[in-house]
Each structure stands twice: as C-alpha cells, then as structure tokens.
C-alpha positions in Angstrom: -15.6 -13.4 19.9 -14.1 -11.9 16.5 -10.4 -13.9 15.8 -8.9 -11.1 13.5 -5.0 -11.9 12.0 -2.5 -9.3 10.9 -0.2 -8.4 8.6 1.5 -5.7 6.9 2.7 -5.3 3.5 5.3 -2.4 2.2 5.9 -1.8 -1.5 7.4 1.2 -3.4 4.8 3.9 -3.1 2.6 2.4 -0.4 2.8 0.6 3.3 -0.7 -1.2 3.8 -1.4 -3.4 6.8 -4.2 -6.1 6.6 -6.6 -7.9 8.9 -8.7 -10.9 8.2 -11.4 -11.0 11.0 -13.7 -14.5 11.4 -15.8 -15.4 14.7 -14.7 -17.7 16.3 -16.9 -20.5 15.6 -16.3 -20.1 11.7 -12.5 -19.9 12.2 -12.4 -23.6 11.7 -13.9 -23.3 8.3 -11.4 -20.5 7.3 -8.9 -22.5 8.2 -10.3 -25.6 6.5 -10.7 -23.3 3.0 -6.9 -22.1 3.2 -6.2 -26.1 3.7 -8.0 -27.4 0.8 -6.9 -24.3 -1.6 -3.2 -25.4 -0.5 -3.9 -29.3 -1.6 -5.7 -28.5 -4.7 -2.7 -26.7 -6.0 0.0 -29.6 -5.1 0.7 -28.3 -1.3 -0.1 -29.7 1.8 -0.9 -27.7 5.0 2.9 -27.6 6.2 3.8 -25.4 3.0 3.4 -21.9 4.2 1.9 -19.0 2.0 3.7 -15.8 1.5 2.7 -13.7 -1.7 5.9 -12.1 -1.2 8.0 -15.1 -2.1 5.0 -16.6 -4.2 5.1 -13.9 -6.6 8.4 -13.3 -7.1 10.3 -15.9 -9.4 13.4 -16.5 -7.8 12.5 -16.4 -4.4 9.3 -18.8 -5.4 12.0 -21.2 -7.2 13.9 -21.2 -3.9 10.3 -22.0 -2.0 8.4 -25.6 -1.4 5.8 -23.8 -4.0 8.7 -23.9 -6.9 6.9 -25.7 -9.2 4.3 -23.8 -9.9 4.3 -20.6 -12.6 3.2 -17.4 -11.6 -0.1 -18.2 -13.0 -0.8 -21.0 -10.2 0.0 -18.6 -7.8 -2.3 -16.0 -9.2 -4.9 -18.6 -9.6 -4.3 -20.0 -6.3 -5.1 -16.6 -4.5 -8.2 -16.1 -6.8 -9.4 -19.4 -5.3 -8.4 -18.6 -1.9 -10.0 -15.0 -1.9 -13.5 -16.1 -3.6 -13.6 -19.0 -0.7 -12.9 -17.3 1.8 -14.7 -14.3 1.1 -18.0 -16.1 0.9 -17.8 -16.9 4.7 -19.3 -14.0 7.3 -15.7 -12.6 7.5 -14.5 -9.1 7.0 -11.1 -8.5 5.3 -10.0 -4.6 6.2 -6.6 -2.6 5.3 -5.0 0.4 6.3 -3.2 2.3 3.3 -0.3 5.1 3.3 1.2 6.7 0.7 4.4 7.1 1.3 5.0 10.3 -0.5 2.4 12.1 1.5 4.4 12.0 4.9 7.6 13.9 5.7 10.9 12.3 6.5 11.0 13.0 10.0 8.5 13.6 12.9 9.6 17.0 15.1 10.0 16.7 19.0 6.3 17.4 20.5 4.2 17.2 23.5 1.8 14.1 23.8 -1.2 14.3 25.8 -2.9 10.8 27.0 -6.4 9.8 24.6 -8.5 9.6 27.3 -8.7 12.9 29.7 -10.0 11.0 32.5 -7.0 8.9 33.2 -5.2 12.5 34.3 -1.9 11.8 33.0 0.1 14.5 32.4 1.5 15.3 29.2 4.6 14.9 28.0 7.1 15.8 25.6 9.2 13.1 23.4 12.2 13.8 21.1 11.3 14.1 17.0 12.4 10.7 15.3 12.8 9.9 11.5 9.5 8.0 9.8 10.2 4.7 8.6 7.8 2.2 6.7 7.9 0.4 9.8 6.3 3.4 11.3 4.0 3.9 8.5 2.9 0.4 8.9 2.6 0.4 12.4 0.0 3.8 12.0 -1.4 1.9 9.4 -1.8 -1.2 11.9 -3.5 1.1 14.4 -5.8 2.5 11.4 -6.8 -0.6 10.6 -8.3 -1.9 14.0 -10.5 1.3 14.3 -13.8 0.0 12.3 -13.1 -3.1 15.1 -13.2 -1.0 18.3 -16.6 0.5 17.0 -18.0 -3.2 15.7 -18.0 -5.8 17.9 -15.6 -3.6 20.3 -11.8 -4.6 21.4 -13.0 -6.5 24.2 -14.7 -9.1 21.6 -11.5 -9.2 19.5 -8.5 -11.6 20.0 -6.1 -9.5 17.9 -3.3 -12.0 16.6 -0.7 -10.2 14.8 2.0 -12.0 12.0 5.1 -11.8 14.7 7.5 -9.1 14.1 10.5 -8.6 16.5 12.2 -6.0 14.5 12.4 -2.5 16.8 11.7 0.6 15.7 12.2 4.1 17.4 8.7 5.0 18.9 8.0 8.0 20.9 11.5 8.5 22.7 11.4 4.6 22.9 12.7 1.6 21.1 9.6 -1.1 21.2 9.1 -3.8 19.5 7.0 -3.7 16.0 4.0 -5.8 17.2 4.2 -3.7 21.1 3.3 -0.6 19.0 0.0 -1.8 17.4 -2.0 -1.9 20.6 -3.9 1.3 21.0 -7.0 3.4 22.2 -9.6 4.8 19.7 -11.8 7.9 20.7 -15.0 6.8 20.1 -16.8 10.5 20.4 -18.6 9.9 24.3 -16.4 7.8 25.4 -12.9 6.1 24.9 -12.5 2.3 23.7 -10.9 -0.7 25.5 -7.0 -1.4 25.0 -7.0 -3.4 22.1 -4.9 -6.7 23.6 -2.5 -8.8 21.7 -2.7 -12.4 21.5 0.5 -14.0 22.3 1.9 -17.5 21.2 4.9 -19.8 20.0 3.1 -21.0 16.9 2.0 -18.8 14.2 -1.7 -19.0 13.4 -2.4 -20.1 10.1 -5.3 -17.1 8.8 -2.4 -14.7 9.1 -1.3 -16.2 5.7 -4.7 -14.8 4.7 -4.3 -11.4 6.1 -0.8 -11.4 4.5 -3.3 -11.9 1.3 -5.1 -9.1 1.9 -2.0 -6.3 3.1 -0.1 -7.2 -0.1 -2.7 -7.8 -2.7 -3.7 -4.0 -1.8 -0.8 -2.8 -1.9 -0.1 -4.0 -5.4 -3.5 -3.5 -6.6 -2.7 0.6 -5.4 1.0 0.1 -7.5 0.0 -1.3 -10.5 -3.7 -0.8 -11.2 -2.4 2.1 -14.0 -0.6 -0.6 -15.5 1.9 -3.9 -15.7 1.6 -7.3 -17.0 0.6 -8.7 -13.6 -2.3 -5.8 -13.1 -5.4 -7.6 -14.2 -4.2 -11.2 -11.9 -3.8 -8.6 -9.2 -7.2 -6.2 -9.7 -9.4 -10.0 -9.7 -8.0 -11.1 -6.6 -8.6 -7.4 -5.1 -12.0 -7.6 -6.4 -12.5 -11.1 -4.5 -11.0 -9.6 -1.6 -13.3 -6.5 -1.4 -11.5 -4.6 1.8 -12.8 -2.3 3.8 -10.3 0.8 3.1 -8.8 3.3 6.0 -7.0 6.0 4.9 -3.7 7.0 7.1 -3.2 10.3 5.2 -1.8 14.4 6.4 -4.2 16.8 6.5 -3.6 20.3 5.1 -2.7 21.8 8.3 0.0 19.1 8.0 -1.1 16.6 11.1 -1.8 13.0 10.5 -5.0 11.2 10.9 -7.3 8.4 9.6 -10.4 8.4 7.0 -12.6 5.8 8.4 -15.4 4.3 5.9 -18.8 4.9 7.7 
C-alpha cells in the first residue's frame, strides 16, 4: 500500500495542495527522519511543524519553535526535504493561479464520470469560487498521477483535517468530503479514491504541509524577495511532480498532468 498525506497551501497569487506519498513499510522511516530533523534543531516530536507559523516572525515567536531565527527554520526544512527526499517517496502538488479563474461558477448541468453507472444528469445552481474551492480542484488534481500509479485502491489517502464548509455543487460539504473523486482513465474509470479517517493527526502531513506551501512560495517569490533563494533550495530538495489546475481557451477548467 501507498500511505500518501495531504495538505493545501493558499498564498496571494496561488492555491497549491500537496501530497507526500511513502509505502507503507517505509512510513516508519519517514516518520523517524521528520523526528530526528525536529531534535537536531532543539524540538522534540510533540512540537508540531507548520511553515505557516514557522516562517512568519510573530506567529513563530508565539510558537514552541520561538527561539529559533528564520534561518533555523529555513535550514530545518532544507534538512527535512534532502532526508526525506532520499527515501522511495514521491512528493506531488497541484497549482492554481488564482488570476486565471473567474469569480463565480454559472448554474450548469453535471453529468456522472462514469456512463455506465446511468445516472442522470443534473443541474446545480452557479456558486462564487473561493480558494477553498481552488484548493479543493487542486486537491483532486493532485491525486490523478495516483489513480494511474499504484491505483486508488493501493492508496490510504490521509488528508490534514479540515472542517471548514464550502458551497459545492448546490451543497454545503465539508472541505475534506470534496477531495474524494473519480478519474477517467481513457478505457475505463478509476476506483473512488477513499479517505482515511481518525482522531489523531498523522505526523507526514507536517511534510505534505512542506511540500503545498514551499510551492506555493517558490511560484510567489522566485522573481524576487529576500527569502527567495532559502525558498528555491528547499523546492529544489523537494523536486514535486507538478499538475496544472488551469482554464482552457474555450474557458472550461481542467488539469495538465506530467506524463
């Protein structure tokens, strides 16, 4: 089985969202990295990571993680991402430009992915787009290299929990309830892709929070800022596979899968 964590990351000009996939008998040793990196920078295993709050100065000096400079922190993800990315894992993200999509999605008629299941098609009332929608496309973008490599029924999917609602085809769901999704896969059509569900939060989605927002800045602020080169090493460490979520010229949204 493929353990893959989630996470999204929103910033000014782009919503990316993240996975960090390991099989499941090298999950212990990602674990064990993210551990170690925490210990050799003053932190124990209790102290959570969030680059978020890490990179930011005054919510860092509110953190556990206050007493390091924003140099630890930088050097702290380099560390991480060079580990970790020397194990058989694969770190993929999902980007959108905001500026590309409109404001607002129109009312429209949805057929079902999969023509055999005979479900009629329906019609659902327009709805303005959000980043949480953006990042819940972007979710769905990001699982597609999974459904064709090992397949959704190898993957135990366990998303960063989210119980924020957002407006969703005529419905209010839950952010993580939207993520779950088919993929056409040309002659035939994938597995649901099933959530993992749990009261603790599993540790490797502090990694996949790595890889959403160090995209996401790396997008922002390769063109310039005093922060870009930290950024653009622990990118390079990272090394995604990149989805595009983008709008075509005939104005409808899709992906751009890497082959």
């Amino acid at each position: 089985m493929l353990e893959v964590f989630g996470d999204e990351s929103c910033g000014s000009k782009f919503v990316v969202y993240g996975l960090f996939a390991t099989p499941s008998d090298m999950r212990e040793e990602a674990e064990a990295i993210l551990r170690q990196t925490k210990n050799a920078f003053g932190g124990s295993e209790a102290m959570n990571l969030h680059c978020r709050i890490l990179f930011s100065g005054d919510a860092r000096r509110k953190s556990p993680w206050k007493f390091l400079s924003v140099g630890d922190v930088a050097r702290m993800y380099e560390t991480l991402a060079a580990d970790i990315s020397k194990l058989n894992t694969r770190r993929i993200v999902c980007v959108a430009r905001k500026s590309d999509f409109p404001d607002a999605l129109p009312s429209l008629e949805l057929e079902h992915v999969d023509s055999r299941m005979n479900i009629p098609s329906h019609v659902v009332k327009g709805f303005d787009i959000g980043e949480k929608h953006l990042a819940a496309w972007c979710a769905q973008g990001a699982t597609i290299p999974l459904a064709k490599s090992p397949g959704f029924e190898k993957v135990r999917f366990w998303p960063d929990t989210d119980h924020s609602k957002v407006e969703w085809f005529g419905k209010k769901r839950k952010f993580t309830n939207t993520i779950p999704s088919f993929v056409d896969l040309g002659s035939n059509c994938s597995p649901l892709l099933t959530v993992q569900k749990g009261n603790q939060k599993p540790a490797l989605t502090e990694v996949a929070d790595l890889v959403a927002y160090i995209t996401q800045r790396y997008l922002t602020e390769r063109h310039g800022s005093r922060n870009a080169h930290r950024v653009k090493k622990i990118y390079e460490a990272m090394s995604p596979e990149v989805v595009r979520f983008e709008v075509n010229p005939e104005g409808h949204f899709g992906f751009r899968v890497p082959s």
